[in-house]
Structure formats: C-alpha cells, structure tokens
N, C-alpha and C positions, 0 to 999 in steps of 0.2 A: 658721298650721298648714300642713305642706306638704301639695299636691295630687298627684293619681296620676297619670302620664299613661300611661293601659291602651291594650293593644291593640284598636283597633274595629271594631265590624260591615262588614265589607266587602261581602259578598252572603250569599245563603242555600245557598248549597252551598259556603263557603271557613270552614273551620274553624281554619286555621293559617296561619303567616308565617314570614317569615325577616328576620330586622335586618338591612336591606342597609346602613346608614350614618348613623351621627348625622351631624346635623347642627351640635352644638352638643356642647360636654363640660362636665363637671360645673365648676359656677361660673361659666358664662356666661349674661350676662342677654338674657332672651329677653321679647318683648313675647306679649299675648292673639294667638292666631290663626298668633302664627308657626309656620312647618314647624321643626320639633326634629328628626325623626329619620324616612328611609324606609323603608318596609316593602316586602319582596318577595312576592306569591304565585303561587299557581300559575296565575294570569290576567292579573290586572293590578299593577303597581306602586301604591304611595299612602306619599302622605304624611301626618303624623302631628301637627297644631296642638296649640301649649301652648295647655290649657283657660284657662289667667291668666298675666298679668306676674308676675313674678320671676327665680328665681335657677334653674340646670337645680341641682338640689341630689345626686341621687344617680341615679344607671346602674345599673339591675338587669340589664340584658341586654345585653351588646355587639355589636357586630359580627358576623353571624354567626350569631348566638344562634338559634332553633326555639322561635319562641312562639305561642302558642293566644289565641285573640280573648279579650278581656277579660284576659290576662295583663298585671301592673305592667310597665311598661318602665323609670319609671323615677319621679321626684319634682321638684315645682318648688315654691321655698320661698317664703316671704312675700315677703319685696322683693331688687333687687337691690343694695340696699346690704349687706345683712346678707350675702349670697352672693358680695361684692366684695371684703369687710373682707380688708387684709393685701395684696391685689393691687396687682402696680405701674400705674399708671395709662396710660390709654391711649395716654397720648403717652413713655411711658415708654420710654428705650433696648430693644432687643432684645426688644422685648414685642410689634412690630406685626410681622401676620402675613404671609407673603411674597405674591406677587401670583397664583401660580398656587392655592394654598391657598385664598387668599380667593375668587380665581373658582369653582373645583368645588364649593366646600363653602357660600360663602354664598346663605342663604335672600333676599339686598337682590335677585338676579337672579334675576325668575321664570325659572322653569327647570322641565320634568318629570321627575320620579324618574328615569328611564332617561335623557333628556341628562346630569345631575348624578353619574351612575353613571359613562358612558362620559368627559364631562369627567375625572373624576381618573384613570379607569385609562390616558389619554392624556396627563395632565398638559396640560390646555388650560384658560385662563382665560375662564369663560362671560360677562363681562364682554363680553370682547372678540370673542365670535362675533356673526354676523350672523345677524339671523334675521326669519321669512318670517311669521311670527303675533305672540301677543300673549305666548309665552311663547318660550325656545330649547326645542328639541325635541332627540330625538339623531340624527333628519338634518342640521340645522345644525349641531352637532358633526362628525360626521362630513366631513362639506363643509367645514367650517374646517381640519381635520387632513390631507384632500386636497387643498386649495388648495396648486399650486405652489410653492415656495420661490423668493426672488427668482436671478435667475441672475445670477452671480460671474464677473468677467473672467478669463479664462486666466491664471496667472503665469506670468511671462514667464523660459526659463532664459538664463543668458548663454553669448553663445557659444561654442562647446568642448566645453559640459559636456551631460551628454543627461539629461534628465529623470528622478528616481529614479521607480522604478517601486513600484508600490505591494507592499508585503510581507505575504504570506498564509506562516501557520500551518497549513499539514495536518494536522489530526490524526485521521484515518479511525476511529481507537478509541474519540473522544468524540463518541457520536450520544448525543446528551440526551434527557432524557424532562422534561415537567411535569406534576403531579398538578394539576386544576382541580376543583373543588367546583360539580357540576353546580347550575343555579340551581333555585328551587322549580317555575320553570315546563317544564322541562326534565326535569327530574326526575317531574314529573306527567304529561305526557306520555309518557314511558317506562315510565311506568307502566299509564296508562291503554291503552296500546296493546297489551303483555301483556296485561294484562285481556282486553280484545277476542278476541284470540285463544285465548285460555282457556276464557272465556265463551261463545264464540258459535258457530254453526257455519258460519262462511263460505264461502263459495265465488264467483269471480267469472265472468263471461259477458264476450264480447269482442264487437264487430260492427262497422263500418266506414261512415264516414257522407259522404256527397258533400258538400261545402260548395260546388261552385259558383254553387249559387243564392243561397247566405244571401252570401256574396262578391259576388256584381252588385248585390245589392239594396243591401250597404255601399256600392259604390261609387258607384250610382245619386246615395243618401242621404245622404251622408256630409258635403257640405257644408250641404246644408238641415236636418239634423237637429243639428250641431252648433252654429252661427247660432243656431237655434230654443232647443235645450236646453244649450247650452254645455258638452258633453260629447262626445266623440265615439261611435259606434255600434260597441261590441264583438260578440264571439262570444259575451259570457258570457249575455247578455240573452236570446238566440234558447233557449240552453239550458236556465234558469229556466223560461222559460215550457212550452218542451215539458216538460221533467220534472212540471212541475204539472197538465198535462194529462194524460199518462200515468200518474202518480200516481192522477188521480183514477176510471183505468180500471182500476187495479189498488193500490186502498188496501190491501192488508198492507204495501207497500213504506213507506208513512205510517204504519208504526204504532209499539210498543215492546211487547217481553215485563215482566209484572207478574206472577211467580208463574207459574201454571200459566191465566191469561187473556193475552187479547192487548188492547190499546188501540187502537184504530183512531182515526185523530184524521182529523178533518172541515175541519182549519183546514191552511195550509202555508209553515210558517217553516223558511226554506229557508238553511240555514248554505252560505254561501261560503269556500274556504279561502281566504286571505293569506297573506303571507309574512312574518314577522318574524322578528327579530334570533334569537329564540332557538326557532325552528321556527315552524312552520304556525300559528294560530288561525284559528278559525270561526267568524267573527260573522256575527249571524242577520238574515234580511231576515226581517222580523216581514207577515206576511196577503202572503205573496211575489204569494199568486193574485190581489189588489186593484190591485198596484202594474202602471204603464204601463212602458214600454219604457226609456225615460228615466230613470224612478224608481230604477228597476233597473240602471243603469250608474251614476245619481248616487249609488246607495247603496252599490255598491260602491267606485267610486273614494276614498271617503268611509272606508270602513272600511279599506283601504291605506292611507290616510295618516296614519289614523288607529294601524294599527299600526305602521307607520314612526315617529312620533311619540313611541309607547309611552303614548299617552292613551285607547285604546281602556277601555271598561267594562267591570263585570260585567253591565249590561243587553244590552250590544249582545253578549255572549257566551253569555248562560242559553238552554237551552231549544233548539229545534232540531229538528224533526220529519223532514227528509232533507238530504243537505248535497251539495256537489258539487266539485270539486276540479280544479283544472286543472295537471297535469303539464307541461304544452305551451308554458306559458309561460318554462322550463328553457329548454327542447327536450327533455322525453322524449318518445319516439313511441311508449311499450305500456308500462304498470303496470299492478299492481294494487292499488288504493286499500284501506287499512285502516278497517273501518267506524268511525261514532263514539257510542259507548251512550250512550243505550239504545236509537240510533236502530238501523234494521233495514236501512238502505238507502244507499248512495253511488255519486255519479256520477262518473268518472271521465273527465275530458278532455285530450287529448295534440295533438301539434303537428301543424301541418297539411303536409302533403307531397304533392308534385304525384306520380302514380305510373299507373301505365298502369292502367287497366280495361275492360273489354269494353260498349260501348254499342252497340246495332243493328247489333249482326253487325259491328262495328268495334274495333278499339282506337284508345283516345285515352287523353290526360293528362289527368288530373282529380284538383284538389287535397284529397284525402283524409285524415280525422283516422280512429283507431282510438276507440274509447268501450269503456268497463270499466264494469261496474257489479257491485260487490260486496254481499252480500246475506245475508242470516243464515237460512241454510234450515231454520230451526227451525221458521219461519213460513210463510217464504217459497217455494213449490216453484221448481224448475227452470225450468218450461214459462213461468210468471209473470214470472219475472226475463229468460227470452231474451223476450216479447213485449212485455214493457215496455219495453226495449233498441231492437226490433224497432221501436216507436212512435215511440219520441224518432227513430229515423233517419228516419223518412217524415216526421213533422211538420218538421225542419230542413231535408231537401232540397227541402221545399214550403212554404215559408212564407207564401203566402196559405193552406195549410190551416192551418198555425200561428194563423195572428191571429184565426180565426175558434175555433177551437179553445178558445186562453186566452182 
C-alpha cells in the first residue's frame, strides 16, 4: 500500500513551503530515511526522508509548487521492484546519469539543501567539491566555482600574421531583462518589513560613540583573549552587553505590543543580524544577560557560519526580545535600521571612521562610529529612546563601567 510523503512540522510559526527540488522522480528507488525532495521556507531550508524503502510512485507537487505543512507531496510504493518493472537496467546504454546531474542532485553526497540548490544552478558536481565539515555546505560550493581555472599557454601566431582580435557584437538595443521568482525567504522578508512600517510607529534617534577605549583594550587583549577562548575579541560583544544594560534602565525597549497591553519581558534574547545569501537573518542569543564576553563572539561567529552554510534553525531563529544590526561591517557609516516584530526596539551599528572631535579645548582624531536606534513610539517615548542611546555611548567609551554594569 503506497505511503504519503507530507509536508512536516518545521517550527511553530512556518505554516508553508515552497518545493525547491526533488531529489528523486517518480520510479526511482529510494531507501528508509533517504532525502527525496527539499523544501524552501521562509527561515530555513529542510529536507524531506522517505518514511520506507520503495519506489517514489507518484509527485503531487513539483518544483516550485506552494505547499502548507501536512500537504501530500508525493507517494512511495511497496517495493522497488514493482516501481522498476519495464525499466532498462542500470547498467543499461544511455540510461546512466551524466556526472554533473548525479553530483547536484544525489542524496549518496551529504550535502545541505542550499549547497545542492547552488550546486545545479552552477552546474558543479558536489562529488567533487572540497569541503571543511561533515556535510558540503554552499560556501564550499561557492569556493569550488571560485577556484581559479588552470592557466593555458599563450598560442603561439606565426610569423607575418598578427593575432585575430576578438570579435564583439554591439548591439546597444538588446539590454535584457530576467524575471526571477523571489525565494520564500525573500519574499517573507519583504513582507515583513512593509508590515513594520505599516504597523508601527517608528522613529529613529542618532548619537556618536568614541571607540578609542573599547580599541586599546582590543589591542591590549587581543592576543590573550584569543589563546584563551579561540576566538578573537569583536566590537559586537562590548555592544550586547551595554544594550542589556541599558535595556534593563529602560524595559519598554524589551518589551512587545499585545492588543492594547504592553509585555515587558524580564529575560534578554538578544537577535544579532548575519548576512546570508538571501538577505539578513536574526538568530537569537538566547539569556544574552548570562552569557561572558566570549560566549558572545563564540555565538555569533557560530551563527555566520552557520548562515553561510544555510544550516542555521528555526530554534536559533524563534523569539527575540531586541536585536542589533551592524551596517558597518559593509562600510555603511549612518542608516536606519528597520525594526523586527513584535520586537519594539533595534540597535543599529555602522563603521568606525577616524574624524576630528573637540577633547579639552583641543581637536584631535578619534575613531568614531554613529549608532541608530530605531523604536516604536507607540510605547516608546522620545526622551527614553535618546537616553537609552545616551547609555549605550557612556558604558562603550568606558568599559570598566561596562563590566561592572553587565
């Protein structure tokens, strides 16, 4: 009797998906546990195990398709004999599959959904990439596809004759367009960020923060802190922490609107942005206020690689009480951060620039970042968002008041 293989519970806020690619077509036998077919959503990638050995028997959704959690994807029959009958045999002429096909597409090379994506839209065989973990990732793709081509001896002309010169076609009247089918995550994103602005009543506050102390103390540190915790000592760490402090001077920033109440939350899971492939996510440093200084660069470096990867969770994604964002690492030097609901609050960080400013009746250069913090003045007044602003600058250009602080 054939089995269903349904779309599954990914997390408790993803109600839908997008068929990003079988992995298998109908009539191919697939073992218990193998990946059949990936799913796209608006968070993370997943793939999709035959619940039993047999045959893929029928494809209800292709490629493409817009399916809802518990939708049939597809059916897998009793055995693969019975789903084989009439097939020419594997070693049969023109029946074996070319070697770039079998790289993107087979489940034999662990591989995660977004490597196996980027493999075929590059045509690279995941066979044959190198790779740095226990699966290929789509930075190891990547890096395979940037890896230099070997370099070819000049041909040689004889002599007389001058080298043909290479022949271009102008044609200034063909500027091309392509239509692309934004991904679920991309698409939720653009959504959610209207939302934001629809919903909320933002407004951001601007202020200017000295980093030459939190900069000596890197440099002081930088080799014994690394040694020690195997990570080196970022900017973001100093950040986290004051924000939790200042937060805890002014909880409306920690809170979210419910109705016509506020929630003020007591705990501080502190979402960092990252950069991935297909925009920004915000995975959460879960009790941010518990964790050490180290913690806190180990856990972010961790969720970069983790979204380079495209293995990031819905765990490391749920949930979020204030987040923080760093522009800077671009080089932009002044935005303004889009908050992220239901949270009320975002911190906005930009690139450090050496710029003259007035110290004891002097001028001198001092490497200066701008800070943005955007704010939902629904809850939030004015006076609250510039002193909380106000806070985070004092506690980073003093960071022994910082440590004592967090």
């Amino acid at each position: 009797m054939p089995v269903n293989i349904v779309v599954p519970e990914v997390g408790e806020s993803i109600v839908d998906a997008r068929v990003a690619k079988w992995l298998k077509k109908a009539g191919d036998a697939v073992a218990a546990g193998e990946a059949v077919v990936e799913l796209e959503t608006d968070k993370v990638d997943v793939e999709v195990a035959a619940p039993r050995a047999g045959v893929i028997a029928t494809i209800a959704h292709g490629d493409g398709a817009d399916v809802k959690i518990g939708d049939v994807l597809g059916t897998i029959g009793e055995s693969a004999e019975q789903g084989s009958a009439g097939e020419k045999s594997a070693g049969s002429p023109g029946e074996q599959r070319s070697p770039a096909a079998a790289g993107a597409g087979s489940p034999a090379v662990a591989a995660t959904p977004s490597a196996r994506k980027t493999a075929r839209e590059k045509d690279v065989e995941l066979a044959a990439v190198k790779v740095n973990g226990p699966r290929v990732t789509k930075a190891d793709v990547e890096r395979s596809v940037a890896a230099p081509a070997p370099v070819q001896a000049p041909v040689s002309t004889p002599a007389g004759q001058r080298a043909p010169k290479p022949t271009t076609l102008p044609n200034p009247a063909n500027r091309s367009e392509e239509r692309v089918r934004m991904s679920k995550r991309r698409a939720t994103i653009a959504r959610r960020l209207v939302e934001a602005q629809q919903t909320a009543a933002m407004l951001t506050t601007f202020n200017e923060v000295d980093m030459s102390a939190v900069m000596a103390l890197r440099e002081r540190r930088k080799e014994s802190f690394k040694t020690k915790h195997g990570v080196p000592l970022g900017i973001a760490s100093f950040f986290v922490k004051a924000a939790i402090a200042a937060l805890r001077e002014f909880p409306r920033l920690n809170a979210e609107i419910q109705g016509d109440e506020m929630v003020l939350k007591h705990y501080y899971d502190v979402g960092v942005a990252v950069g991935a492939a297909e925009g920004l996510v915000v995975p959460v440093l879960r009790d941010a206020d518990r964790l050490s200084f180290a913690e806190i660069e180990l856990g972010i470096r961790a969720f970069a690689k983790k979204a380079e990867g495209g293995t990031l969770t819905i765990e490391d994604l749920r949930g979020g009480t204030f987040s923080i964002t760093n522009g800077g690492v671009f080089g932009s030097l002044m935005s303004t951060p889009i908050l992220n609901p239901p949270q009320v609050g975002i911190l906005g960080l930009h690139t450090i620039k050496e710029r003259p400013v007035g110290v004891g009746g002097q001028v001198v250069l001092r490497p200066m970042m701008y800070t943005a913090l955007t704010y939902d003045h629904r809850i939030v007044d004015g006076s609250e968002a510039v002193r909380f602003l106000v806070r985070v600058k004092e506690l980073v250009e003093d960071p022994g008041v910082l440590l004592v602080e967090s």
